[in-house]
VMD Tcl script that draws the C-alpha trace (Angstrom):
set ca {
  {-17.96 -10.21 -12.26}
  {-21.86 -10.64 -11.35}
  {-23.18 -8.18 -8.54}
  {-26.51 -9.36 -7.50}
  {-28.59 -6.47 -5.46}
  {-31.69 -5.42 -4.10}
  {-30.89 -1.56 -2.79}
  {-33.74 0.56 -3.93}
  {-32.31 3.36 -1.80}
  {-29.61 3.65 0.25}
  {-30.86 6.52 2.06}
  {-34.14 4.70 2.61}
  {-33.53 1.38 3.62}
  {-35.56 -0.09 5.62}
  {-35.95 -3.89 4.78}
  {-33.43 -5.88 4.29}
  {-31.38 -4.51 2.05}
  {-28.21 -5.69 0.72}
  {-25.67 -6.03 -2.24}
  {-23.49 -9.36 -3.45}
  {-20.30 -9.06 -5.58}
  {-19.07 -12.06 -7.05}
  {-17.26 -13.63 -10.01}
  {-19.97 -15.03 -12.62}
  {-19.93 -18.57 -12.89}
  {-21.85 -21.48 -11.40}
  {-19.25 -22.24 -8.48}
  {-17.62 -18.75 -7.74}
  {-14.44 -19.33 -5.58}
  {-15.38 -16.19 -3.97}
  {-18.10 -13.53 -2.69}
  {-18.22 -10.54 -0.67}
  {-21.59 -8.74 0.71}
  {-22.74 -5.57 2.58}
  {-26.04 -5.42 4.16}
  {-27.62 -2.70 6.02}
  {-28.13 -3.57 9.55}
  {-31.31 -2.44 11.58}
  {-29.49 -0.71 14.26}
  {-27.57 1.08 11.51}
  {-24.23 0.67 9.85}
  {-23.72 -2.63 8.20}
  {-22.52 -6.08 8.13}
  {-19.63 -7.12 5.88}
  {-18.90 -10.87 4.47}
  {-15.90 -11.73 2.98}
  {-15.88 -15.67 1.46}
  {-12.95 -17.01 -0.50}
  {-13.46 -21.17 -0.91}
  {-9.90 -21.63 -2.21}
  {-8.02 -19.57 0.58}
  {-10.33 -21.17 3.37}
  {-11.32 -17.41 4.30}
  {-14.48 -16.54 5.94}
  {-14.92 -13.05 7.63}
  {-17.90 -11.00 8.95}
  {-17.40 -7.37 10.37}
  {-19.53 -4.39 11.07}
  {-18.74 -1.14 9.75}
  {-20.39 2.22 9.68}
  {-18.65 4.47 6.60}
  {-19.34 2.80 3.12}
  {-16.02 4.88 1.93}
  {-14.59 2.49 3.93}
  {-15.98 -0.29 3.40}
  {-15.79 0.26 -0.67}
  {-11.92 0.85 0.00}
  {-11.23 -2.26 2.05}
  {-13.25 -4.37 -0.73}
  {-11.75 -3.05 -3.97}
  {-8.68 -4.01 -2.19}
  {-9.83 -7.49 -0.80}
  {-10.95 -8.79 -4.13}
  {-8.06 -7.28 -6.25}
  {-6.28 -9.70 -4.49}
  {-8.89 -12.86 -5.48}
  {-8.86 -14.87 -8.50}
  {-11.23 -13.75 -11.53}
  {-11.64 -16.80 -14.26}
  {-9.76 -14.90 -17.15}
  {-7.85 -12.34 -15.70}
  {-3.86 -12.44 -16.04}
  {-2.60 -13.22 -13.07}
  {-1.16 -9.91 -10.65}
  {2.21 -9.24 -11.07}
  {4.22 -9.63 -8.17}
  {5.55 -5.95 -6.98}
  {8.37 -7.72 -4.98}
  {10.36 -8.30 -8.14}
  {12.73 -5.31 -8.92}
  {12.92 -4.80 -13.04}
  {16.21 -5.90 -13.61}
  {15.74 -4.81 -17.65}
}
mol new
graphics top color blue
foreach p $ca { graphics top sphere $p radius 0.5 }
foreach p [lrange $ca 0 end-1] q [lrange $ca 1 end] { graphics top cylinder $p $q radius 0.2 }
display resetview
C-alpha cells in the first residue's frame, strides 16, 4: 500500500491539503483521498477501476471518515493479499 501526502498540519491547513491511499504499483485498481475543503470539513474520493466505482462525498468528522475507509478498502483487492474469506460460510468442521 503507497499513501502519497502533503498534510503538514492538520490543525493548520490552509492550502490545499490532502492525503492519497493506494495500492503500490504502476496501474493501482484502486484509490481513495481526503482533502480539506476551504469552507471546512472535507471532500472524500473513493475510485475502484475493476468494480466501475466512483464516489465523492463531504464529510466533517475524520473518525468517520477513517472508519468508513478502513472498511471500504478492506473490501478492495491488494496485489498479494489472500483473498477475504467469505463469513457467509458456516464451519461445518
Amino acid at each position: 500500500m503507497q499513501v502519497t501526502d502533503r498534510v503538514p498540519s492538520l490543525a493548520a491547513a490552509s492550502d490545499n491539503t490532502f492525503v492519497v491511499i493506494q495500492p503500490a504499483g504502476d496501474a493501482p485498481a484502486w484509490f481513495t483521498s481526503v482533502e480539506v475543503l476551504d469552507e471546512g470539513g472535507y471532500e472524500v474520493v473513493r475510485r475502484d477501476t475493476v468494480r466501475g466505482d466512483h464516489e465523492v462525498d463531504t464529510a466533517a468528522g475524520v473518525d468517520r471518515i477513517a472508519r468508513d475507509l478502513t472498511i471500504w478498502m478492506a473490501a478492495r483487492n491488494v496485489p498479494g493479499r489472500p483473498a477475504p474469506r467469505d463469513r457467509n460460510v458456516w464451519n461445518t468442521a
